[in-house]
mmCIF file of the C-alpha atoms, coordinates in Angstrom:
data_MODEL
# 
_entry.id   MODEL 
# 
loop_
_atom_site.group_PDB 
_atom_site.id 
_atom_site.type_symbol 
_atom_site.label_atom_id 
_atom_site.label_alt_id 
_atom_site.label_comp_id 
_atom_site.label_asym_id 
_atom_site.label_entity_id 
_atom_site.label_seq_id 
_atom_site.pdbx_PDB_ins_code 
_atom_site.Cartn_x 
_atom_site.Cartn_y 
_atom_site.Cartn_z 
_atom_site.occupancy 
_atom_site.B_iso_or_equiv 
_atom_site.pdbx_formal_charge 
_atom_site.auth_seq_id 
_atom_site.auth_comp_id 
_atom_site.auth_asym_id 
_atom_site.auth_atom_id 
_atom_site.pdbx_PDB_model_num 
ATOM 1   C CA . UNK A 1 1   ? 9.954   206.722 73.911  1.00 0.00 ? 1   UNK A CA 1 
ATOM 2   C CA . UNK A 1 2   ? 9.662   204.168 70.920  1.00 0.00 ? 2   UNK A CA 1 
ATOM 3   C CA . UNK A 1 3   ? 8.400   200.561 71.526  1.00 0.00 ? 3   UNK A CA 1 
ATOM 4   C CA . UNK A 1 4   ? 11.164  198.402 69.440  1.00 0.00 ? 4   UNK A CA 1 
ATOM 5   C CA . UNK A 1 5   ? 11.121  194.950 69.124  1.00 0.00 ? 5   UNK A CA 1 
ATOM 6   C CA . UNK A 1 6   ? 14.791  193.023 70.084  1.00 0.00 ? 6   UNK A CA 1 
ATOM 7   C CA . UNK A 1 7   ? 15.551  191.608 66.974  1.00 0.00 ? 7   UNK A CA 1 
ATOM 8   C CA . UNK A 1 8   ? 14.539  192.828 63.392  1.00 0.00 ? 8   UNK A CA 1 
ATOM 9   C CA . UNK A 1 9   ? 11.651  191.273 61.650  1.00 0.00 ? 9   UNK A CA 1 
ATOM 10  C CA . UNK A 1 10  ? 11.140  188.769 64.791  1.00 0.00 ? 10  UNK A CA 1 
ATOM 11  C CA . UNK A 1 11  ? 8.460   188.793 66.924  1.00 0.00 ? 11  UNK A CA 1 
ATOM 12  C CA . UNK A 1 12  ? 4.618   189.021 66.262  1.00 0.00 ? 12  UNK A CA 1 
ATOM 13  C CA . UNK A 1 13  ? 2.472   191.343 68.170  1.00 0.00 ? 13  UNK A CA 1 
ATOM 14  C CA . UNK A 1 14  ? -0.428  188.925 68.281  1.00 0.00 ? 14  UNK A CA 1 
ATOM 15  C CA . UNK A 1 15  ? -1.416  185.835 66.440  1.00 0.00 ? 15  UNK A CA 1 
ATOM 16  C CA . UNK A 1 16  ? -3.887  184.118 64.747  1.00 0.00 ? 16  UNK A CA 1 
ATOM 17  C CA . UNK A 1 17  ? -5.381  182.342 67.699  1.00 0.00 ? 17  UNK A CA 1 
ATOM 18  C CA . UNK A 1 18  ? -4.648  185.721 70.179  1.00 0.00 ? 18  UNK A CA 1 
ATOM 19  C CA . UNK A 1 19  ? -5.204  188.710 67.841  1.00 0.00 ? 19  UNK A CA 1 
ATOM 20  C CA . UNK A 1 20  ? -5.829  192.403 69.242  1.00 0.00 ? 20  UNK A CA 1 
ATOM 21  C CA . UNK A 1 21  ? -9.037  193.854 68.803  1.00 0.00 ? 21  UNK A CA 1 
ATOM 22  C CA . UNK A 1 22  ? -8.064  196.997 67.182  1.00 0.00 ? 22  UNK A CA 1 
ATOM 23  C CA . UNK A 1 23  ? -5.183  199.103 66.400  1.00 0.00 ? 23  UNK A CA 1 
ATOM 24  C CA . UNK A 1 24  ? -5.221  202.698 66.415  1.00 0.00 ? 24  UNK A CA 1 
ATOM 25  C CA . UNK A 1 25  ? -2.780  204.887 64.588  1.00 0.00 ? 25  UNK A CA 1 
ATOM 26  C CA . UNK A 1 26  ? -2.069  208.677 63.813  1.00 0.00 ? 26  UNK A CA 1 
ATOM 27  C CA . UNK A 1 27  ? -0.673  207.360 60.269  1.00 0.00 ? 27  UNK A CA 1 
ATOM 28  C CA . UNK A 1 28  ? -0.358  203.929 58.672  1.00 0.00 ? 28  UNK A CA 1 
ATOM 29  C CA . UNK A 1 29  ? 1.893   200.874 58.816  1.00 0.00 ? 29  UNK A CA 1 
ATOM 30  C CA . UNK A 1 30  ? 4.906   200.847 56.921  1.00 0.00 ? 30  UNK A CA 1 
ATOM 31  C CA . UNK A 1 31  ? 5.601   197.875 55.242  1.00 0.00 ? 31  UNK A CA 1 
ATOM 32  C CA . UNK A 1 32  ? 9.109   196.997 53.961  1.00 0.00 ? 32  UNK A CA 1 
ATOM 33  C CA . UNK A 1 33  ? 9.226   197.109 50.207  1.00 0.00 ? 33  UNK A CA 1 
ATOM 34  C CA . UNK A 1 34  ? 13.134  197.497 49.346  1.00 0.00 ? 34  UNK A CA 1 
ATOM 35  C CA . UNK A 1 35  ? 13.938  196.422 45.960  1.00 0.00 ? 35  UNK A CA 1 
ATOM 36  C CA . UNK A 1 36  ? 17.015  194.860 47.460  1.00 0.00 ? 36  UNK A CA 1 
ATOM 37  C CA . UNK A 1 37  ? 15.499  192.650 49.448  1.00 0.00 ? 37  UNK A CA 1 
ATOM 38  C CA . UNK A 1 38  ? 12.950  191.300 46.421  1.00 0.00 ? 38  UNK A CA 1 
ATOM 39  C CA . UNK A 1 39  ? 12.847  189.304 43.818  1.00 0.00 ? 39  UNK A CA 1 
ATOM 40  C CA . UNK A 1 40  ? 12.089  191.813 40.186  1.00 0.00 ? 40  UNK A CA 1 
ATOM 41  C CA . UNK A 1 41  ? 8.560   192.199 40.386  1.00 0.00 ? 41  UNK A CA 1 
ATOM 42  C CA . UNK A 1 42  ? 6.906   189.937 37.665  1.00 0.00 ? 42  UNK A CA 1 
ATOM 43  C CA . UNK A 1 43  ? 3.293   190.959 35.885  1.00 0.00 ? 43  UNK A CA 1 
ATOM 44  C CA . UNK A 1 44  ? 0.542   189.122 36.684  1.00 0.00 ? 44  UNK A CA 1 
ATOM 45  C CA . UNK A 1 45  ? -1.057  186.235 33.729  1.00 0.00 ? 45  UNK A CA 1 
ATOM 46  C CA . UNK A 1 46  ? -4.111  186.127 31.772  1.00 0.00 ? 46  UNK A CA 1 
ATOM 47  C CA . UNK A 1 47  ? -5.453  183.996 34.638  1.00 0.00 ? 47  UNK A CA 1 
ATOM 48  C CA . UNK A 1 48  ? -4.143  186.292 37.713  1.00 0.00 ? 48  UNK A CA 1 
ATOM 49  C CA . UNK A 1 49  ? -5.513  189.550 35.913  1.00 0.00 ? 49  UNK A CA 1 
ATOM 50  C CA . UNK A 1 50  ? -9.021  187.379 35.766  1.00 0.00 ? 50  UNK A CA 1 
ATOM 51  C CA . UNK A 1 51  ? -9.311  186.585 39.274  1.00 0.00 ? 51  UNK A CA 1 
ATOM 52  C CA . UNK A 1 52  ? -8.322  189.666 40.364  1.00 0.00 ? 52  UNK A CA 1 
ATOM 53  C CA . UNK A 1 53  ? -11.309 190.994 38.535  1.00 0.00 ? 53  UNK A CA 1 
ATOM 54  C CA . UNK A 1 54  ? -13.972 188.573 39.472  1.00 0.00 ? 54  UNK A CA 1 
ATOM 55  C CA . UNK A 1 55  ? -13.327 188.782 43.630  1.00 0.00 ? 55  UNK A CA 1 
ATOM 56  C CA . UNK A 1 56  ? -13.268 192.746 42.615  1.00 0.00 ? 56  UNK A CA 1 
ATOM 57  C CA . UNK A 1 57  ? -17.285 191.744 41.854  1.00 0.00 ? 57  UNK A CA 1 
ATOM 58  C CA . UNK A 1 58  ? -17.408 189.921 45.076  1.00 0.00 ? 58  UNK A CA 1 
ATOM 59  C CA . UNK A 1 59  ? -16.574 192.776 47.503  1.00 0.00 ? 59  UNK A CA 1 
ATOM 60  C CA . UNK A 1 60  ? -19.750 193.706 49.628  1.00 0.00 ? 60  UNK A CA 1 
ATOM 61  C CA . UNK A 1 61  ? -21.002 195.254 53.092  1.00 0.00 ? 61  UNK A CA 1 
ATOM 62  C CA . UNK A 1 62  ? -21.179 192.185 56.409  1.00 0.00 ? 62  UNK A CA 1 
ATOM 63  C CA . UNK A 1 63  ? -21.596 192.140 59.855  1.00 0.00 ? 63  UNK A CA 1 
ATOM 64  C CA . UNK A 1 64  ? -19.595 190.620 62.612  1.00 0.00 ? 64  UNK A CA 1 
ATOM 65  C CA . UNK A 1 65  ? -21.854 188.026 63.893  1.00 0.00 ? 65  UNK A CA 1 
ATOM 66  C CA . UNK A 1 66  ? -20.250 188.360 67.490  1.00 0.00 ? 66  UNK A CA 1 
ATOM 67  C CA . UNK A 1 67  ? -21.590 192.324 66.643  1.00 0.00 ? 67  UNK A CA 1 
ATOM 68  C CA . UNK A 1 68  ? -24.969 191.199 65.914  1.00 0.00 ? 68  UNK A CA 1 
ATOM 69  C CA . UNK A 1 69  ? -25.671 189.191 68.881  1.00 0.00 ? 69  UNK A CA 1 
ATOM 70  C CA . UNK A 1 70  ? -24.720 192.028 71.122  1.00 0.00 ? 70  UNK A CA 1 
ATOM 71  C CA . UNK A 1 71  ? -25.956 195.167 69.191  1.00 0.00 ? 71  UNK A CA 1 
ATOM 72  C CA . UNK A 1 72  ? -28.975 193.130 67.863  1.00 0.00 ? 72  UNK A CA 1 
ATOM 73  C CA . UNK A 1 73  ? -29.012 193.633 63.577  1.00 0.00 ? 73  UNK A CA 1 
ATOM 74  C CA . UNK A 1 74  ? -29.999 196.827 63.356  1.00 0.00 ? 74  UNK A CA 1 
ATOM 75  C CA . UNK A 1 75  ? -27.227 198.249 65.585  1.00 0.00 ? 75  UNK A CA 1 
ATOM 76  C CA . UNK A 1 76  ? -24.160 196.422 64.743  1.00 0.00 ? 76  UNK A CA 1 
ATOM 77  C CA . UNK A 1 77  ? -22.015 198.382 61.909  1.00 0.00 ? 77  UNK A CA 1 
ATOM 78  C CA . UNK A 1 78  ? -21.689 197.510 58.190  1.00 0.00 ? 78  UNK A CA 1 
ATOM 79  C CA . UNK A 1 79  ? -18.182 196.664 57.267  1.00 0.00 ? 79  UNK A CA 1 
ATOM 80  C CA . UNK A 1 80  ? -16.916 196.253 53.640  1.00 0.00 ? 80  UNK A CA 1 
ATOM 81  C CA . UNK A 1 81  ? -14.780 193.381 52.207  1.00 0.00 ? 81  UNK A CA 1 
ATOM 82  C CA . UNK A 1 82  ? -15.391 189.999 51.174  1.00 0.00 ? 82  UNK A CA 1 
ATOM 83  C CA . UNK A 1 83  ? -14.313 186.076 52.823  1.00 0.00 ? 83  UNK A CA 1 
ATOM 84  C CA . UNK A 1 84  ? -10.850 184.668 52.689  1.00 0.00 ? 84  UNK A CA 1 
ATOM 85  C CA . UNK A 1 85  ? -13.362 180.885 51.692  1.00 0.00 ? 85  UNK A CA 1 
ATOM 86  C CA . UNK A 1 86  ? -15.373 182.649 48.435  1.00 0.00 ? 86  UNK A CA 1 
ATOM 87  C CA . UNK A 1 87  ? -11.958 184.173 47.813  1.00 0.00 ? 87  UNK A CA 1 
ATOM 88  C CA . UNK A 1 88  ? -10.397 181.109 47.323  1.00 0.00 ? 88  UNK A CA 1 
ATOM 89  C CA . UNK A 1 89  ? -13.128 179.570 45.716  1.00 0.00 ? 89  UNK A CA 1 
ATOM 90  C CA . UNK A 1 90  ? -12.747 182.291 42.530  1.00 0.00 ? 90  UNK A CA 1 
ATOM 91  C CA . UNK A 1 91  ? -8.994  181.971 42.604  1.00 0.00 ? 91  UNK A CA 1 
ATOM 92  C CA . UNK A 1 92  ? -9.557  178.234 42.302  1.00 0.00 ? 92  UNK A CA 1 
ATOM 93  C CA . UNK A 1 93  ? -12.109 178.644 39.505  1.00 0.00 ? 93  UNK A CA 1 
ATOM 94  C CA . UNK A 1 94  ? -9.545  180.364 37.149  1.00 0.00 ? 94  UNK A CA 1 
ATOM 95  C CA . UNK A 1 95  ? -7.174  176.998 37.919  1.00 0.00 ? 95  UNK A CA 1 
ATOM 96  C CA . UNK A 1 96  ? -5.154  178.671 40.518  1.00 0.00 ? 96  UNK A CA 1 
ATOM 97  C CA . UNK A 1 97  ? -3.595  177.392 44.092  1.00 0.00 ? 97  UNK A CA 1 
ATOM 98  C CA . UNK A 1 98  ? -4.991  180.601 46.191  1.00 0.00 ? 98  UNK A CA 1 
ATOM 99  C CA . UNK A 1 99  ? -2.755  179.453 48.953  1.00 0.00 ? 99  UNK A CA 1 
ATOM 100 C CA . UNK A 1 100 ? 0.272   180.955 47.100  1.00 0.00 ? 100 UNK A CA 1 
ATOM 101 C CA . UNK A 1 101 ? -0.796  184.502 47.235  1.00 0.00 ? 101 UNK A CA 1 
ATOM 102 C CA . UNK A 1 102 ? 0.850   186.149 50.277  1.00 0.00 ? 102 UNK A CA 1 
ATOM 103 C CA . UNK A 1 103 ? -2.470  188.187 50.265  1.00 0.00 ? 103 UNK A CA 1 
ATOM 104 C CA . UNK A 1 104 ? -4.566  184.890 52.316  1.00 0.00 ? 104 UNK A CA 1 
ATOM 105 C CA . UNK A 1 105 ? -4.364  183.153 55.291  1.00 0.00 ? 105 UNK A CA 1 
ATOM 106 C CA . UNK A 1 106 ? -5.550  179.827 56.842  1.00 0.00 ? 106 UNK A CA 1 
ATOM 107 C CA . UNK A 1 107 ? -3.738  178.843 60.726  1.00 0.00 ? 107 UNK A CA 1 
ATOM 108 C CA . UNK A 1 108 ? -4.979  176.192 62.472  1.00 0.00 ? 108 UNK A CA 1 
ATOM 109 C CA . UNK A 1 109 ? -3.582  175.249 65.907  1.00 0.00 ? 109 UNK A CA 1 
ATOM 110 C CA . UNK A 1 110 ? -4.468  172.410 68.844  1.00 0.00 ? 110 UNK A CA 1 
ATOM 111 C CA . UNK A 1 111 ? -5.706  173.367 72.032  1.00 0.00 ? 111 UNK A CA 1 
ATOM 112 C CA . UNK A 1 112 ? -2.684  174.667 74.397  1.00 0.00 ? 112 UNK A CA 1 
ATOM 113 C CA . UNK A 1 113 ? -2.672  172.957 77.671  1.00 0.00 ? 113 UNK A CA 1 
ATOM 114 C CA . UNK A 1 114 ? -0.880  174.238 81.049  1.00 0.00 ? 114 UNK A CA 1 
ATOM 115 C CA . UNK A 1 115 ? -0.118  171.867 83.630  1.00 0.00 ? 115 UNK A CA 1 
ATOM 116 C CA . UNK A 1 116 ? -0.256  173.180 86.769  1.00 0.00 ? 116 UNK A CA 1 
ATOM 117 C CA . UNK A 1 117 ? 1.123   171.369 89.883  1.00 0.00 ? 117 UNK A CA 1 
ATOM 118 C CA . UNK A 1 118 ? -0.306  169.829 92.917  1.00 0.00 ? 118 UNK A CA 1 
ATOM 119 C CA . UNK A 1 119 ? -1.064  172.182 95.657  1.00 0.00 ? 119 UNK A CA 1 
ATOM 120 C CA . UNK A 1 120 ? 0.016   171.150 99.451  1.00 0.00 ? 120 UNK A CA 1 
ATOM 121 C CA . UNK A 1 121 ? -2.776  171.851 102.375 1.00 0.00 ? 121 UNK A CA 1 
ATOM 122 C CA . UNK A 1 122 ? -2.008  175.180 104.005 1.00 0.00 ? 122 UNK A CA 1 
ATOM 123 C CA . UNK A 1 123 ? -3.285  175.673 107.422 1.00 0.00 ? 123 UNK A CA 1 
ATOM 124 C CA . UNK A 1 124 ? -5.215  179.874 107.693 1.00 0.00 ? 124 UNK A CA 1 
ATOM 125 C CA . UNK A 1 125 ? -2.595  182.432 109.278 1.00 0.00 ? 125 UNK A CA 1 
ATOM 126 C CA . UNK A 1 126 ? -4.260  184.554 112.214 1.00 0.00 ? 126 UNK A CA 1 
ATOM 127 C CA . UNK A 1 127 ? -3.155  187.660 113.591 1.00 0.00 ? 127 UNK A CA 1 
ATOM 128 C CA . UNK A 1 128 ? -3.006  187.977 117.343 1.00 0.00 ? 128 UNK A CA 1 
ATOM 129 C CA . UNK A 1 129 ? -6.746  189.025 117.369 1.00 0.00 ? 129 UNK A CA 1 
ATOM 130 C CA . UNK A 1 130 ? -7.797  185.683 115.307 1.00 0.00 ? 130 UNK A CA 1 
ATOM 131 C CA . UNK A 1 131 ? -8.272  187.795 112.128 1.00 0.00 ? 131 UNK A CA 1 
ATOM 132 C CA . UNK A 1 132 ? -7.688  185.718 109.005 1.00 0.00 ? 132 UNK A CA 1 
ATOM 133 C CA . UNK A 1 133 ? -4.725  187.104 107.542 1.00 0.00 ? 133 UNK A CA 1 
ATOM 134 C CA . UNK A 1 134 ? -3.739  184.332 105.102 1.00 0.00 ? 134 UNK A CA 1 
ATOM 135 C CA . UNK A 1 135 ? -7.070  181.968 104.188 1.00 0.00 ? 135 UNK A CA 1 
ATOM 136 C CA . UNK A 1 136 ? -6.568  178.317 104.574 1.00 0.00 ? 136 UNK A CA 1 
ATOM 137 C CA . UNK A 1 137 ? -5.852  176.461 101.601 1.00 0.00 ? 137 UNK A CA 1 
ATOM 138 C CA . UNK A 1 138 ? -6.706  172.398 101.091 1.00 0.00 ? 138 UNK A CA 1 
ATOM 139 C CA . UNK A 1 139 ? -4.694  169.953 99.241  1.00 0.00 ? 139 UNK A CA 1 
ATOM 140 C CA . UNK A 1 140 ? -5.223  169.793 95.380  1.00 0.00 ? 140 UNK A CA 1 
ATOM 141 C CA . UNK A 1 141 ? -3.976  167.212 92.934  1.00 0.00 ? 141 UNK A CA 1 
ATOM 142 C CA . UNK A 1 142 ? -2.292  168.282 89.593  1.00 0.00 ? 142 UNK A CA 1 
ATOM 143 C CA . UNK A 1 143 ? -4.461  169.566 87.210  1.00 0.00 ? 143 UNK A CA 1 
ATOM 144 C CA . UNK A 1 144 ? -4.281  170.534 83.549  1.00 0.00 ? 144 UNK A CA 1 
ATOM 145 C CA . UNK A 1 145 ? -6.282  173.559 81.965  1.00 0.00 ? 145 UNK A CA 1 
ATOM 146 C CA . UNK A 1 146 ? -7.106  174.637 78.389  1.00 0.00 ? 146 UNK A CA 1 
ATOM 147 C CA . UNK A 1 147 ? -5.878  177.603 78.100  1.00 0.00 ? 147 UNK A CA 1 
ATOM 148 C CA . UNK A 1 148 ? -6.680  178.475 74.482  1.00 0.00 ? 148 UNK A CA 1 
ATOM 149 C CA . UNK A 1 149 ? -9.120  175.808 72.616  1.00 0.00 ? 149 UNK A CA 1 
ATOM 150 C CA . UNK A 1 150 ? -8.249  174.286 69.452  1.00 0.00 ? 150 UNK A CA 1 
ATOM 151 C CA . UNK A 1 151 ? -9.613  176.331 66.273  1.00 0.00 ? 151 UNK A CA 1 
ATOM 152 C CA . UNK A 1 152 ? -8.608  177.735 63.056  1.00 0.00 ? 152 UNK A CA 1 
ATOM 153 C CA . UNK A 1 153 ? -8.970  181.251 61.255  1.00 0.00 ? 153 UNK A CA 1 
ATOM 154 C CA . UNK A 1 154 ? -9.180  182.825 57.518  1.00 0.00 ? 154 UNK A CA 1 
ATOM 155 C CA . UNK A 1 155 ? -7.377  186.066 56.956  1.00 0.00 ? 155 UNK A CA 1 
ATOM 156 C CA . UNK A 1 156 ? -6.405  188.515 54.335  1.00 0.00 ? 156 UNK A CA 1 
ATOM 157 C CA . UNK A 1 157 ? -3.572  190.989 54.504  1.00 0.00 ? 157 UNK A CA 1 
ATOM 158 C CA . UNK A 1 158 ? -5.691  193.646 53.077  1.00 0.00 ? 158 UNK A CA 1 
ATOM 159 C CA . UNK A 1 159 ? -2.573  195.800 51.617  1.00 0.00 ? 159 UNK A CA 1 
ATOM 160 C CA . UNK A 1 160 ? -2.064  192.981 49.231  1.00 0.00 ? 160 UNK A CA 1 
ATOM 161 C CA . UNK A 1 161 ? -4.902  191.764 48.662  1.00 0.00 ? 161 UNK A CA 1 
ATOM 162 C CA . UNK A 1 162 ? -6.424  194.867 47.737  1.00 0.00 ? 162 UNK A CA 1 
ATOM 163 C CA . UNK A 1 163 ? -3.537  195.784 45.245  1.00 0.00 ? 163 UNK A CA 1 
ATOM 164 C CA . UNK A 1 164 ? -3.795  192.561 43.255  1.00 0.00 ? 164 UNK A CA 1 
ATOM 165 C CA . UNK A 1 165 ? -7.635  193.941 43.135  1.00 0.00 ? 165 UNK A CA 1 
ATOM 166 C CA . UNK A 1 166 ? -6.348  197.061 41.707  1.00 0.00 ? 166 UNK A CA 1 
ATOM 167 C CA . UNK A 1 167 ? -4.568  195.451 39.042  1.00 0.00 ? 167 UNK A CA 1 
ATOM 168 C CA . UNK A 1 168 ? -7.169  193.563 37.386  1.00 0.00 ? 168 UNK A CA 1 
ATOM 169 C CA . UNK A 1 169 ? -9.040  196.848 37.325  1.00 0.00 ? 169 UNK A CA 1 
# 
């Protein structure tokens, strides 16, 4: 059967801090593009069309660095694209706020804590043979635990940022 979410357009399926590895698909994502649910699509400027040219000159082949310390450098796979930071650097040269562009992404986010509470001394459960059946457990005070550390990540949305490419080309 299908997987549907319980409410349209609301929940994420990761997020910038958790994000799935991969995603693997028979065909592609759709992406909502109803005309009735946009504003008219304007052209880009003078400016826009220039950027989109000069990060066109700045895509290029990289390696994951997490890759390369496994694989070694001559293992790990070439990928193609370019950095959401040098992006924004050559949409800021042309006097442009690159954080308006749908197409780029910063998050950051504080380290999430869980509190867990105190645990109470149990005493170990035998069975009528003195097996162990339940280990013994000692007292432990409340504790809290990091459960994600604090960080922040660059993305693209590749659909879009790719098509404002296109258009300066």
């Amino acid at each position: 059967g299908d997987l549907l979410p319980g409410t349209n357009g609301g929940p994420s399926l990761g997020s910038t801090a958790l994000r799935w590895a991969q995603t693997w698909c028979t065909a592609g994502a759709f992406n909502t593009s109803d005309a009735t649910l946009k504003t008219k699509v304007s052209k880009f400027n003078d400016a826009e069309m220039q950027a989109a040219i000069a990060l066109s000159k700045e895509i290029g082949w990289f390696q994951w660095l997490d890759a390369v310390k496994e694989k070694g450098e001559e293992k790990a796979r070439h990928h193609v694209g370019l950095t959401v930071q040098r992006a924004a650097e050559v949409i800021e040269s042309f006097s442009l706020d690159p954080w308006i562009f749908g197409f780029m992404s910063h998050d950051v986010w504080d380290d999430q804590i869980t509190e867990h509470s105190a645990i109470e001394a149990t005493e170990a459960v035998l069975d009528g043979d003195g097996n162990v059946i339940e280990e013994a457990v000692e007292d432990k005070e409340a504790w809290s635990e990091v459960t994600l550390k604090a960080g922040e990540s660059y993305a693209f949305r590749y659909d879009q940022l790719n098509l404002f490419i296109a258009s300066g080309l």
